[in-house]
NURO-941242 format. One record per residue: x, y, z of N, C-alpha, C in turn; residue number from 0; residue in one letter. Coordinates in Angstrom, 3 decimals, padded with zeros to 6 digits. Each point is the difference from the previous one (the first is absolute). Example, Ala and Ser with C-alpha at 12.3 -4.5 7.8 and 13.67 -1.06 7.14 Angstrom:
# NURO-941242
REC; nx; ny; nz; cax; cay; caz; cx; cy; cz; seq; type
REC; 013.190; -005.690; 007.800; -000.890; 001.190; 000.000; 000.900; 001.200; 000.000; 0; a
REC; -000.350; 001.050; -000.720; 000.820; 001.190; 000.060; -000.770; 001.090; 000.730; 1; s
END
This chain:
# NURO-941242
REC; nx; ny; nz; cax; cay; caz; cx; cy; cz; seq; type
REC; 000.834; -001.199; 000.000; -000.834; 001.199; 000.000; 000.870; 001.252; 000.000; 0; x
REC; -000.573; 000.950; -000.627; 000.985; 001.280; 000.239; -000.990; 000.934; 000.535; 1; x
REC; 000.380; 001.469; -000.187; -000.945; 001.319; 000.277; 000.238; 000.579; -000.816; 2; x
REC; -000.945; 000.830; -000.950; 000.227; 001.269; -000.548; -000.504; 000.840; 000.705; 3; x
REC; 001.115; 001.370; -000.251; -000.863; 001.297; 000.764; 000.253; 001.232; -001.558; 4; x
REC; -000.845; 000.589; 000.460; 000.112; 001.147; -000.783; -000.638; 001.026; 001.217; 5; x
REC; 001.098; 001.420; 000.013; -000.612; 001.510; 000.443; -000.632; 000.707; -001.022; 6; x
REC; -000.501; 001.025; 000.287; -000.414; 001.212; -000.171; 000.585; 000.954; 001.157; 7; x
REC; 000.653; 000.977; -001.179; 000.259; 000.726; 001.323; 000.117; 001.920; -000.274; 8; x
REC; 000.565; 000.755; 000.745; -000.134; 001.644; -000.688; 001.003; 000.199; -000.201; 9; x
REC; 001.174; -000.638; -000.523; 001.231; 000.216; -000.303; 000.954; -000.855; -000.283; 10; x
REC; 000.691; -000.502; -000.956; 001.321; -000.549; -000.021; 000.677; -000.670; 001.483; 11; x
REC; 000.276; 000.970; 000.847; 000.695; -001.104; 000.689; -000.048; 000.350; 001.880; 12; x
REC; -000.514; -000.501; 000.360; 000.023; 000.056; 001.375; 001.398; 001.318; 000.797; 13; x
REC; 000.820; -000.038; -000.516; 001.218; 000.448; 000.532; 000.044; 001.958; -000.131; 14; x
REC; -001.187; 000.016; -001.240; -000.210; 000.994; 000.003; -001.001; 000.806; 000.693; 15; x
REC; -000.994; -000.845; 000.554; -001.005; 000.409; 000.691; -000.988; -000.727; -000.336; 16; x
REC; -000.331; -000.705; -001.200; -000.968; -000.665; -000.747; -000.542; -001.355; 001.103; 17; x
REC; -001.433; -000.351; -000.322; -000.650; -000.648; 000.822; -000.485; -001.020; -000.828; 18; x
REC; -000.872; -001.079; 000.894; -000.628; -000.608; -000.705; -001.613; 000.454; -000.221; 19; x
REC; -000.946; -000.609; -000.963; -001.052; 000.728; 000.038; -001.075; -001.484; -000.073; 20; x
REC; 000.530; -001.192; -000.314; -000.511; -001.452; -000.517; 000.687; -000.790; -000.383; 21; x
REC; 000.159; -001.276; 000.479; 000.627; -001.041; 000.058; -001.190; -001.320; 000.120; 22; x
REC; 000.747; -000.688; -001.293; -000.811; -001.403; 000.162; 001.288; -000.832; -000.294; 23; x
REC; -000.563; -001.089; 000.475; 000.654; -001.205; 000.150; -000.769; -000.982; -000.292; 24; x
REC; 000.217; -001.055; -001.256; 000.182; -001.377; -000.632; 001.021; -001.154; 000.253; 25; x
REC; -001.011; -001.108; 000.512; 000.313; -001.468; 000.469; -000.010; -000.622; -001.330; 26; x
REC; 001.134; -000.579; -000.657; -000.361; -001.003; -001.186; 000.758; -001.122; 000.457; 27; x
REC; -000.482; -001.147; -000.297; 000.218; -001.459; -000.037; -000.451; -000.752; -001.549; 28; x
REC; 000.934; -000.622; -000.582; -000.239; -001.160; -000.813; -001.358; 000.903; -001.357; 29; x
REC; 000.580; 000.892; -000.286; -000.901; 000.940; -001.059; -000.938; 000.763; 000.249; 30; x
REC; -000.178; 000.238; 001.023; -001.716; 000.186; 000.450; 000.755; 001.132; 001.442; 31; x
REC; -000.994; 000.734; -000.362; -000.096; 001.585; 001.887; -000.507; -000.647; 000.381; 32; x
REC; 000.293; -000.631; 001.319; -000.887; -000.449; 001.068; -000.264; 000.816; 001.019; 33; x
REC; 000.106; 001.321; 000.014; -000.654; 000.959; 000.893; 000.854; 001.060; 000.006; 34; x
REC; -000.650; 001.030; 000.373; 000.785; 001.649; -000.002; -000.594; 001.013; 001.199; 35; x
REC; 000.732; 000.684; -000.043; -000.172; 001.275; 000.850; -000.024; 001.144; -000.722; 36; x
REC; -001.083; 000.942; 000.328; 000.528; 001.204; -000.356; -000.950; 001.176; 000.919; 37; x
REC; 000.927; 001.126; -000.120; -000.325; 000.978; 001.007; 000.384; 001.470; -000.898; 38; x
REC; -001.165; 000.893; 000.328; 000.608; 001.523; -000.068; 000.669; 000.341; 001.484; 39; x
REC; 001.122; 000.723; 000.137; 000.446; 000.320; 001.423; 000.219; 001.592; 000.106; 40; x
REC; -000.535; 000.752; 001.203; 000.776; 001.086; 000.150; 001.033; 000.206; 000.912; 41; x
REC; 000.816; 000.887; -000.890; 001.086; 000.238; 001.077; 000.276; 001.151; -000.198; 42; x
REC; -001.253; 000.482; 000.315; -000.011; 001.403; 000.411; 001.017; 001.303; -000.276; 43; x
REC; -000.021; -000.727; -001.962; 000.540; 001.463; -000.597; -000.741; 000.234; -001.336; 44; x
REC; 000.140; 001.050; -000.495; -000.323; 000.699; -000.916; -000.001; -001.017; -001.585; 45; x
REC; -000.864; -000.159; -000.757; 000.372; -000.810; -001.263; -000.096; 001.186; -001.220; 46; x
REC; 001.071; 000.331; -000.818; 000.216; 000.721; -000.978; -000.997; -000.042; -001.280; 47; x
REC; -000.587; 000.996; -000.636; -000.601; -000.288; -000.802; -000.030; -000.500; -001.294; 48; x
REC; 001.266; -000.212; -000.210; 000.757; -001.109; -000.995; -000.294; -001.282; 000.090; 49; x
REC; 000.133; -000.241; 001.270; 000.339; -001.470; 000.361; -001.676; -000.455; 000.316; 50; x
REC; -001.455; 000.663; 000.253; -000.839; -000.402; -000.244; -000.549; 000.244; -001.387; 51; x
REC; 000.926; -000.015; -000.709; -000.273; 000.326; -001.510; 000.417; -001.184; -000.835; 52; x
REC; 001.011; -000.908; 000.618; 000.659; -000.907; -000.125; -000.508; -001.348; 000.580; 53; x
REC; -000.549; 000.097; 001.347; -000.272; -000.941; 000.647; -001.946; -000.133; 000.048; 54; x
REC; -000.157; 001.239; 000.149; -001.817; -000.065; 000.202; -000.161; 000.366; 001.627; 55; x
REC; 000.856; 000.027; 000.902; 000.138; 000.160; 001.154; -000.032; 001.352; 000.406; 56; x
REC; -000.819; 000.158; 001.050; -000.475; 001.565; 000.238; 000.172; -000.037; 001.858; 57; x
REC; 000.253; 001.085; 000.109; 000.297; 000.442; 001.435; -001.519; -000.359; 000.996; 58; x
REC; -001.074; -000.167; -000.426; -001.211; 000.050; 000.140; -000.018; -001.137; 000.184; 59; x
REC; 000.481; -001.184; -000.817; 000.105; -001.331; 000.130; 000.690; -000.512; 001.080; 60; x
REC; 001.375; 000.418; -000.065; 000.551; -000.556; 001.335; -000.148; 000.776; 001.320; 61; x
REC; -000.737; 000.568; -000.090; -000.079; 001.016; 001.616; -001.199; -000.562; 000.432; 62; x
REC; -000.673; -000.906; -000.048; -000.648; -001.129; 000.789; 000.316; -001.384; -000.160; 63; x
REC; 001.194; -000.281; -000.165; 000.906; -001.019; -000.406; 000.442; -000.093; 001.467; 64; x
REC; 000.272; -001.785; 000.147; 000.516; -000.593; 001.317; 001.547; 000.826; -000.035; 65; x
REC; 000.452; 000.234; 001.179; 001.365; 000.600; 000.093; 001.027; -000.925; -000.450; 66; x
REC; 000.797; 000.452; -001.003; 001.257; -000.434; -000.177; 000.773; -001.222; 000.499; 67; x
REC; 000.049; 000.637; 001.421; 000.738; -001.419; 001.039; -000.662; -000.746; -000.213; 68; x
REC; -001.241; 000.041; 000.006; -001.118; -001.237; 000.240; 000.071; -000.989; -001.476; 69; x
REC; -000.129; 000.903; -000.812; 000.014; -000.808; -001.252; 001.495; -000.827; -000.346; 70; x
REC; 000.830; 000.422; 000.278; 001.425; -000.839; 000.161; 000.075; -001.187; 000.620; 71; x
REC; -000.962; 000.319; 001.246; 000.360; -001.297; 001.050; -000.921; -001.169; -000.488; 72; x
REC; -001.215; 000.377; -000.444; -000.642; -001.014; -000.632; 000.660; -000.665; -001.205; 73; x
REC; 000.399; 000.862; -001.264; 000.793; -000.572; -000.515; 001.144; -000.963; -000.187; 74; x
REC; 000.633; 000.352; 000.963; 000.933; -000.661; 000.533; 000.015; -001.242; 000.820; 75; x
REC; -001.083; 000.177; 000.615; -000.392; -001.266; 000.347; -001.081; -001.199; -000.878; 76; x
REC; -000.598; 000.771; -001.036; -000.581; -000.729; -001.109; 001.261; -001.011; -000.841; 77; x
REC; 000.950; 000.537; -000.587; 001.137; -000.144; -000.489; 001.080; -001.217; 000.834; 78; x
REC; 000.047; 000.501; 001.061; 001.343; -000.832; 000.508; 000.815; 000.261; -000.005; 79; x
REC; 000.590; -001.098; 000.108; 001.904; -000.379; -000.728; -000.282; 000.018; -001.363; 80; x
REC; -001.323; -000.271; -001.176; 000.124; -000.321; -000.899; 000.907; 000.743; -000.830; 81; x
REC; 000.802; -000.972; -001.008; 000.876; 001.469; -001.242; -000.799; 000.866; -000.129; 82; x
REC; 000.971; 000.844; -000.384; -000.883; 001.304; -000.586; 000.544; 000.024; -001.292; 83; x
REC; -001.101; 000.695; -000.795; -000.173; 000.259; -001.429; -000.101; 001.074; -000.412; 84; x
REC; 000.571; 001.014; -000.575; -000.633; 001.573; -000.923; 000.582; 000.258; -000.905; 85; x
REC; -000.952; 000.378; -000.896; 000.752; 000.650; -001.321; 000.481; 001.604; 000.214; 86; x
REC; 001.451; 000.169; -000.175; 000.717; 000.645; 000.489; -000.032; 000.302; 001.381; 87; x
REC; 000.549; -000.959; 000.416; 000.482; -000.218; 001.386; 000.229; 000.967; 001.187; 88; x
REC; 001.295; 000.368; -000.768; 000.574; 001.081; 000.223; -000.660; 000.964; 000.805; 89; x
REC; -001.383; 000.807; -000.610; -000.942; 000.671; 000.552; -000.880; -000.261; 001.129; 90; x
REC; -000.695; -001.364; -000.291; -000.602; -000.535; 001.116; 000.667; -000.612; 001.014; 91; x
REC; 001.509; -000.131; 000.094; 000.154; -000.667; 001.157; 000.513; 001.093; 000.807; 92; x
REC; 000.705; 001.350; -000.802; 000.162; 001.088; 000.638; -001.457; 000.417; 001.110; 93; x
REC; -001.184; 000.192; -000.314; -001.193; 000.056; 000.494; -000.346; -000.469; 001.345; 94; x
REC; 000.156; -001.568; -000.715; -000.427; -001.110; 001.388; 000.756; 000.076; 000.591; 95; x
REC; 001.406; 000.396; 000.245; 001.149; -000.014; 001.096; -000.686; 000.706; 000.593; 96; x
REC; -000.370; 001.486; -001.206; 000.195; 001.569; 001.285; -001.249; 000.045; 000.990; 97; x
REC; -001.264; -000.821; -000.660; -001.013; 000.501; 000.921; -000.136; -001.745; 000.587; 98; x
REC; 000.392; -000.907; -000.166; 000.586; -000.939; 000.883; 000.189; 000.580; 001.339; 99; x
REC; 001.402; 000.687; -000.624; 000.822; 000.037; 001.313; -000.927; 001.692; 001.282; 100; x
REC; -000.669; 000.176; -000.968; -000.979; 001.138; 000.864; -001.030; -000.340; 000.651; 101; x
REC; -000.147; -000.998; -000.176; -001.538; -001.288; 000.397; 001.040; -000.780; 001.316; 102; x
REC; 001.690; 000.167; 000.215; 000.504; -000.847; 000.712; -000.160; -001.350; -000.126; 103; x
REC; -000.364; -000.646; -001.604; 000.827; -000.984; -000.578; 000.943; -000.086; -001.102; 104; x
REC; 000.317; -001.469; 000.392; 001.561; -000.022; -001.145; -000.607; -001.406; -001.207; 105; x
REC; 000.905; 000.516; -001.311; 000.176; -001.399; -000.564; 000.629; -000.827; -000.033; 106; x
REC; -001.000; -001.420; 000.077; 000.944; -001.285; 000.617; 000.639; -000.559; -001.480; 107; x
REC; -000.514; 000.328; -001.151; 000.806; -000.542; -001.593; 000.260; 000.889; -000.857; 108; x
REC; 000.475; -000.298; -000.886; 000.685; 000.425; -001.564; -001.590; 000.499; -000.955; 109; x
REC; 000.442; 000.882; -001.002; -000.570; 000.525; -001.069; 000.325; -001.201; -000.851; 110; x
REC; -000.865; 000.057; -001.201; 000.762; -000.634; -001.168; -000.949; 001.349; -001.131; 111; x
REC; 000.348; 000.352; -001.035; -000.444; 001.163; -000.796; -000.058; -001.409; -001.455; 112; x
REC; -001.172; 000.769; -000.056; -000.620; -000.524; -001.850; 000.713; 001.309; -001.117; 113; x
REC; -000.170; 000.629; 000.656; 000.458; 001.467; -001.151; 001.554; -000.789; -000.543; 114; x
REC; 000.940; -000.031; 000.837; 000.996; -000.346; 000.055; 000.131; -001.756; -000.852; 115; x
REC; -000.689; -000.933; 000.653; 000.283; -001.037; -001.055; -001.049; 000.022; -001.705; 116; x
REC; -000.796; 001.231; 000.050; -000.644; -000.151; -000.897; 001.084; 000.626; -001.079; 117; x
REC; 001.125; 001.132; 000.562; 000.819; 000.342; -000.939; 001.091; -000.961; -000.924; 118; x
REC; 000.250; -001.362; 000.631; 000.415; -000.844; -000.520; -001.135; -001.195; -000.351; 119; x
REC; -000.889; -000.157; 000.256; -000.945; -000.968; -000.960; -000.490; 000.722; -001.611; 120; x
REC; -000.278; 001.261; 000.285; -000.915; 000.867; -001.152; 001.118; 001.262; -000.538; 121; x
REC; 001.175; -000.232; -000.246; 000.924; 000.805; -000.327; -000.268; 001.000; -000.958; 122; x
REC; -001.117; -000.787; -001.156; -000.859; 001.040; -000.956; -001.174; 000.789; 000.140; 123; x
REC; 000.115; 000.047; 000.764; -001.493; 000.826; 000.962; 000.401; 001.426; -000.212; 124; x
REC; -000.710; 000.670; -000.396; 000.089; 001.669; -000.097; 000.502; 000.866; 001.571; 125; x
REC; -000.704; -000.706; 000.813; 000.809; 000.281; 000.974; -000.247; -001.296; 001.442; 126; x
REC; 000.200; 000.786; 001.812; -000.879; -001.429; 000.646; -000.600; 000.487; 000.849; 127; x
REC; -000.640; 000.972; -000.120; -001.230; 000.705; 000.799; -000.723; -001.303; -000.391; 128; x
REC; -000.744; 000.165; 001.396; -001.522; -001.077; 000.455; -000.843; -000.074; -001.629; 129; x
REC; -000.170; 001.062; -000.149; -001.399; 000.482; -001.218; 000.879; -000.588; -001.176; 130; x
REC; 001.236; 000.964; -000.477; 000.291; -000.461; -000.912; 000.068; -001.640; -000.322; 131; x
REC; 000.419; -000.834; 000.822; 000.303; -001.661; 000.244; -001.634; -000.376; -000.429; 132; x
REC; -000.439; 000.373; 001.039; -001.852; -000.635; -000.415; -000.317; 000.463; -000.947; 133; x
REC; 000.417; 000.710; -000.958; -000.476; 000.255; -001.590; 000.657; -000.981; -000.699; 134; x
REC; 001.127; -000.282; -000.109; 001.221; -000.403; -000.280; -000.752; -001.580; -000.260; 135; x
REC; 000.188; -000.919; 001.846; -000.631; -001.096; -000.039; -001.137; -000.107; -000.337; 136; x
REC; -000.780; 000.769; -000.059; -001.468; -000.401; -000.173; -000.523; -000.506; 001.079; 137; x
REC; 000.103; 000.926; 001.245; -000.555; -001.021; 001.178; -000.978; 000.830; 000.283; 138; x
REC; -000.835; -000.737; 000.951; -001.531; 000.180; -000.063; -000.507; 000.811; 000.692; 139; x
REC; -000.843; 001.380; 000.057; -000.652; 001.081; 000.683; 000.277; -000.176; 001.297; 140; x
REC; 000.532; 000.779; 001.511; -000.580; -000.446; 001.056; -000.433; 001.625; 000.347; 141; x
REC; -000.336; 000.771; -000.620; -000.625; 000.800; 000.572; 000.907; 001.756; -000.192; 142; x
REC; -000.538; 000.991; 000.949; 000.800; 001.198; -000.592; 001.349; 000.096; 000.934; 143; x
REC; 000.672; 000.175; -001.345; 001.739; 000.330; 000.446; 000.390; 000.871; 001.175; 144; x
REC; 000.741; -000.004; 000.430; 000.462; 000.691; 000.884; -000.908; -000.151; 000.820; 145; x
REC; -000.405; -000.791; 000.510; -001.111; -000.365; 001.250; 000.711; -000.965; 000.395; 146; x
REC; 000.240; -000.462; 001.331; 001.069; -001.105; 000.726; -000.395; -001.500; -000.379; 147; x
REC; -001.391; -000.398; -000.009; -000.087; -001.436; -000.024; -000.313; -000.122; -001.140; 148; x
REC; -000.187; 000.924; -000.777; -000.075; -000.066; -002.085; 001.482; -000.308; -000.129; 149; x
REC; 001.068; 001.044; 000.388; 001.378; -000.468; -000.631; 000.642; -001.103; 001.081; 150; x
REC; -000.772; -000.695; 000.935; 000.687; -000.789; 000.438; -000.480; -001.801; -000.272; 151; x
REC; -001.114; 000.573; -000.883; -000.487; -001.390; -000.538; 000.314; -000.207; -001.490; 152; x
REC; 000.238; 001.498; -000.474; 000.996; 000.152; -001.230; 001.478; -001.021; 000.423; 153; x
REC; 000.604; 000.468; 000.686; 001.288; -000.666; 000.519; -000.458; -001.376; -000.199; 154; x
REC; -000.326; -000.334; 000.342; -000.876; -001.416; 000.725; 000.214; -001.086; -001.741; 155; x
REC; -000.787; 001.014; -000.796; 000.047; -000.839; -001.303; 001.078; 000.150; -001.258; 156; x
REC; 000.579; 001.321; 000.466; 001.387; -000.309; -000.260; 001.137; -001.119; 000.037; 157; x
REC; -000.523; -000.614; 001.461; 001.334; -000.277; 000.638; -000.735; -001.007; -000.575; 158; x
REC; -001.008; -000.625; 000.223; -000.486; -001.628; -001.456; 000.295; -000.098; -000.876; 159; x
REC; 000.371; 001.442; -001.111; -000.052; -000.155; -001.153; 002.192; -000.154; -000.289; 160; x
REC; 000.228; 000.706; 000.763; 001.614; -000.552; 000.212; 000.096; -001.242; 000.322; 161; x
REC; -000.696; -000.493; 000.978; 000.379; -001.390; 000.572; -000.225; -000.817; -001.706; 162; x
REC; -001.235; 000.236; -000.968; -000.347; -000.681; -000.573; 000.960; -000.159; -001.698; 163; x
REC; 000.688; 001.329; 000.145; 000.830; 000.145; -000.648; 001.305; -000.375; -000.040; 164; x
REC; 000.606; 000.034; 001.132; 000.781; -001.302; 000.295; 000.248; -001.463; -000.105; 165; x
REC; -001.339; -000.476; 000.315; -000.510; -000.781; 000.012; 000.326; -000.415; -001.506; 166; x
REC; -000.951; 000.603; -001.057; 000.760; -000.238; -001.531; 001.645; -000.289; -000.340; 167; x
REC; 000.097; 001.560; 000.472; 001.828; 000.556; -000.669; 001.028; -001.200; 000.537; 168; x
REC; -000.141; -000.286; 001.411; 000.727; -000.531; 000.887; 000.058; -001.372; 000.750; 169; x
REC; -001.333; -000.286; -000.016; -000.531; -001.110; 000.318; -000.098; -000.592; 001.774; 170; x
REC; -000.230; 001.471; 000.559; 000.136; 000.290; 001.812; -001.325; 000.183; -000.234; 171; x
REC; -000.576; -000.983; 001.011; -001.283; -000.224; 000.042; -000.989; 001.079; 000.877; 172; x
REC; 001.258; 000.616; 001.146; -000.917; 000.709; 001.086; 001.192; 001.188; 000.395; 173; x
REC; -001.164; 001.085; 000.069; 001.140; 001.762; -000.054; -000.328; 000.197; 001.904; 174; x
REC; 001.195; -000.420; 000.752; 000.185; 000.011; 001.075; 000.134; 000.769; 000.840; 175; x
REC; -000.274; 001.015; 001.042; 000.584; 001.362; 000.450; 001.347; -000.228; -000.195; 176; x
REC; 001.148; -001.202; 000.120; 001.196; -000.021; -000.225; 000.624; 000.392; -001.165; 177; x
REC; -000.790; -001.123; -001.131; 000.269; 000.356; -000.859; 000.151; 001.378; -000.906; 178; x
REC; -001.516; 000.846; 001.220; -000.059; 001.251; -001.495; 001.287; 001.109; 001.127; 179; x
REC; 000.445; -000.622; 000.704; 001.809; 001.255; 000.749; 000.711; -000.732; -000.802; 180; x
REC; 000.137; -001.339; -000.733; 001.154; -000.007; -000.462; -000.380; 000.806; -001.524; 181; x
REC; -001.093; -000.007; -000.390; -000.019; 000.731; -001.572; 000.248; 001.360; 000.117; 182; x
REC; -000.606; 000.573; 001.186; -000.221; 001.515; -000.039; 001.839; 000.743; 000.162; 183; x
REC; 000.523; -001.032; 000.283; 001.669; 000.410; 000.005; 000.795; -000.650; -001.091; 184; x
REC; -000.968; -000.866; -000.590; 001.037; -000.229; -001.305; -000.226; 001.199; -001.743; 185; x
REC; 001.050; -000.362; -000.693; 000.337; 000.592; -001.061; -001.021; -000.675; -000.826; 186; x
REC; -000.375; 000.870; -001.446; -000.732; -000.784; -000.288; 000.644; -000.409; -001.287; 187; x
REC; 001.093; 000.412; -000.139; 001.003; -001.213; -001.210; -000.042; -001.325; 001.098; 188; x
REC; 000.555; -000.716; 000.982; 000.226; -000.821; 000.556; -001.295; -000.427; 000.857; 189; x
REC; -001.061; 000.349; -000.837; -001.642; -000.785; 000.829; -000.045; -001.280; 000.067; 190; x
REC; 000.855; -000.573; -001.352; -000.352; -001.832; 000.172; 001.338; -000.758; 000.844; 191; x
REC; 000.869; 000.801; -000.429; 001.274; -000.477; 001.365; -000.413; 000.093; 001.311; 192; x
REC; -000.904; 001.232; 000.158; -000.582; -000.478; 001.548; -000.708; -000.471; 000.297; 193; x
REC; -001.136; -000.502; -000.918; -000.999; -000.956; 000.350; 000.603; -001.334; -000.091; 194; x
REC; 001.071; -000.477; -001.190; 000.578; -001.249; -000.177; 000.272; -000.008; 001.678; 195; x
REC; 001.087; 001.451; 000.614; 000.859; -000.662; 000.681; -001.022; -000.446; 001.185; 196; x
REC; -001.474; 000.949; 000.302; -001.014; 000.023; 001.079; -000.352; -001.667; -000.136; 197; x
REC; -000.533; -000.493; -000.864; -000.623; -001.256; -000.258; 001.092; -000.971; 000.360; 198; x
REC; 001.456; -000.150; -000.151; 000.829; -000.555; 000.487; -000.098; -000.337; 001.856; 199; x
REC; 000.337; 001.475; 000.437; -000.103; -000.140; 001.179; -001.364; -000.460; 000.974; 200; x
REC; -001.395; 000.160; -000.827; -001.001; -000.413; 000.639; -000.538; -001.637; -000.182; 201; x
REC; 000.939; -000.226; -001.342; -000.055; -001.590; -000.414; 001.011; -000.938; 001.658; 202; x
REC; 000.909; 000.907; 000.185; 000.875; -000.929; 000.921; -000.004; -000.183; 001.327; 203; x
END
């Protein structure tokens, strides 16, 4: 089983002041979501009028929204230890640390990023934004973008349609949270040297 999460949030990056505004979280097992979370949260700052231009998210919305802390701790305890999953990582795990660690919890595992191994599965892809990829694959509606449990069930059928692509190219039957840290750090001249060399080491 893994987790996907996807934020919403009023800014780029926590470090600057930026918050979260919505966070969901996706349970997948064996092809199939077997359950999710999702929450609007306030944390009691200001949302730019860009970013509800972008997201659909209005100050009005989250200012009767469960508080922040609260929505973390549930999360977090929905989730687990399970891996974690996001397309571009990077962003969301910056997030879940910062208001994690403002809720006075920590994370007990690793990220693994789809953005990142999708750059070596789909090398011809115009680019590896969420949207662009789901045009790209042809994967199936989950609803409006930039909304947390739309792009996190987006993720969701991404990460099938890599596994399934592999599956062809490569002949690795199942896309592992392990597996997608070793892609998201490999080159993508040397993709089948690392899957040869991955399938080696999981054969022995």
């Amino acid at each position: 089983m893994l987790a996907i999460i996807d934020f919403e949030t009023t800014g780029l990056s926590p470090n600057v002041g930026a918050r979260a505004t919505e966070i969901a979280a996706v349970v997948v097992q064996g092809g199939r979501m077997v359950r999710h979370y999702q929450s609007l949260m306030n944390a009691g700052v200001w949302i730019p009028a860009f970013i509800t231009s972008l997201t659909g998210i209005t100050n009005e919305m989250v200012r009767t929204a469960p508080p922040a802390a609260q929505v973390m701790g549930e999360v977090a305890d929905f989730v687990g230890d399970l891996p974690l999953v996001a397309h571009n990582a990077s962003f969301d795990r910056k997030f879940w640390d910062a208001e994690l660690a403002l809720a006075r919890r920590t994370r007990p595992q690793e990220f693994a990023c789809t953005m990142l191994a999708a750059r070596r599965v789909y090398p011809t892809a115009p680019n590896h934004k969420l949207g662009t990829l789901a045009t790209f694959a042809r994967l199936p509606a989950t609803g409006q973008a930039h909304r947390a449990l739309a792009d996190a069930e987006m993720t969701a059928h991404l990460l099938w349609h890599m596994e399934a692509t592999l599956a062809e190219r490569f002949q690795i039957p199942h896309l592992s949270h392990a597996l997608l840290r070793v892609l998201q750090r490999a080159k993508v001249a040397d993709l089948r040297a690392c899957l040869t060399k991955w399938q080696g080491s999981a054969a022995a």
